[in-house]
C-alpha positions in Angstrom: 12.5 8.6 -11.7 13.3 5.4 -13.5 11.6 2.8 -11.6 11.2 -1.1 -13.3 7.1 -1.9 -12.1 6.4 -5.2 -13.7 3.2 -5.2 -15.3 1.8 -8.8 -13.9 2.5 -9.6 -9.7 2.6 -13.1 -8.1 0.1 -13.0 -5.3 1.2 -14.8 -2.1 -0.7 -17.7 -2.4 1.2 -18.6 -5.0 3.8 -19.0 -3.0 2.1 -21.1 -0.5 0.7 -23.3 -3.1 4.8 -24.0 -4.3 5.8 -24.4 -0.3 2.9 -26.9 -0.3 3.9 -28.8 -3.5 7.8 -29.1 -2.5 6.7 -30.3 1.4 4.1 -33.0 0.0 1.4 -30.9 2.0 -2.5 -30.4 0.6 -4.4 -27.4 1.5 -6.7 -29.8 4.1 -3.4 -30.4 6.2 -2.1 -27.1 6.5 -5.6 -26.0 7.3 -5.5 -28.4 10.2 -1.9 -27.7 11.1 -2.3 -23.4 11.3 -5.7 -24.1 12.8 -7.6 -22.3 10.3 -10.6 -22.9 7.8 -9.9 -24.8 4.5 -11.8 -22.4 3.1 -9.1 -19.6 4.2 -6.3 -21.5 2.5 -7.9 -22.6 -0.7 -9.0 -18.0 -0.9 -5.3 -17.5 0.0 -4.2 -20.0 -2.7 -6.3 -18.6 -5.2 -5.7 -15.0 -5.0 -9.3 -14.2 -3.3 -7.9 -13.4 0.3 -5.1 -11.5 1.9 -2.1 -13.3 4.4 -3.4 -11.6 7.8 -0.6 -11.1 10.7 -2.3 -13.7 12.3 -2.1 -16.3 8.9 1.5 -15.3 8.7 2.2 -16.4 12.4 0.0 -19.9 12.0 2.1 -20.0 9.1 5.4 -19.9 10.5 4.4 -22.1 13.4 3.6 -24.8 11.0 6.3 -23.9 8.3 9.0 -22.7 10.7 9.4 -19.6 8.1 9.4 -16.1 9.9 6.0 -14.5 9.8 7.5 -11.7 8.5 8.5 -13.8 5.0 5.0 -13.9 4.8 4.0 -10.8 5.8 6.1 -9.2 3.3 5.0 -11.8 0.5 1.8 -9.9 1.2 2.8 -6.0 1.7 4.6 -6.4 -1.5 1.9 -8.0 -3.4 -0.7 -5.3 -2.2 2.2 -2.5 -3.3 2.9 -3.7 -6.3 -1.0 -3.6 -7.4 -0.7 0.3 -6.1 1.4 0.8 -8.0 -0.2 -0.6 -11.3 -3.5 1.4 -10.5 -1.6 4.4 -11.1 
């Protein structure tokens, strides 16, 4: 089977870091708007943690972006690198 598998991914937080940049928004206020740890954003940012279910709803509280969006950012991310390990 023919299947296109591109050999570089965009992680999620790359993502977030654009939705940050185009809504004037640093990584301290979203950690204060989803109530979570600066620490968690800047990981999520920088490709060194994952968007958990519960990130993805503090997320769409604050963004007002379905959790799934970013939910699937993620499950597609993590398949994608599957698929280049094989």
């Amino acid at each position: 089977m023919n299947e296109y598998v591109p050999d570089k991914v965009q992680w999620p937080g790359k993502t977030l870091k654009e939705t940050l940049s185009h809504l004037d928004m640093n990584q301290a206020m979203l950690a204060d708007l989803a109530n979570c740890s600066l620490k968690t954003i800047s990981a999520i940012i920088h490709g060194k943690a994952a968007i958990t279910p519960e990130t993805a709803l503090q997320f769409e509280r604050v963004f007002a972006v379905p959790a799934r969006f970013w939910n699937n950012l993620e499950r597609q991310y993590r398949e994608q690198l599957a698929h280049m390990d094989d």
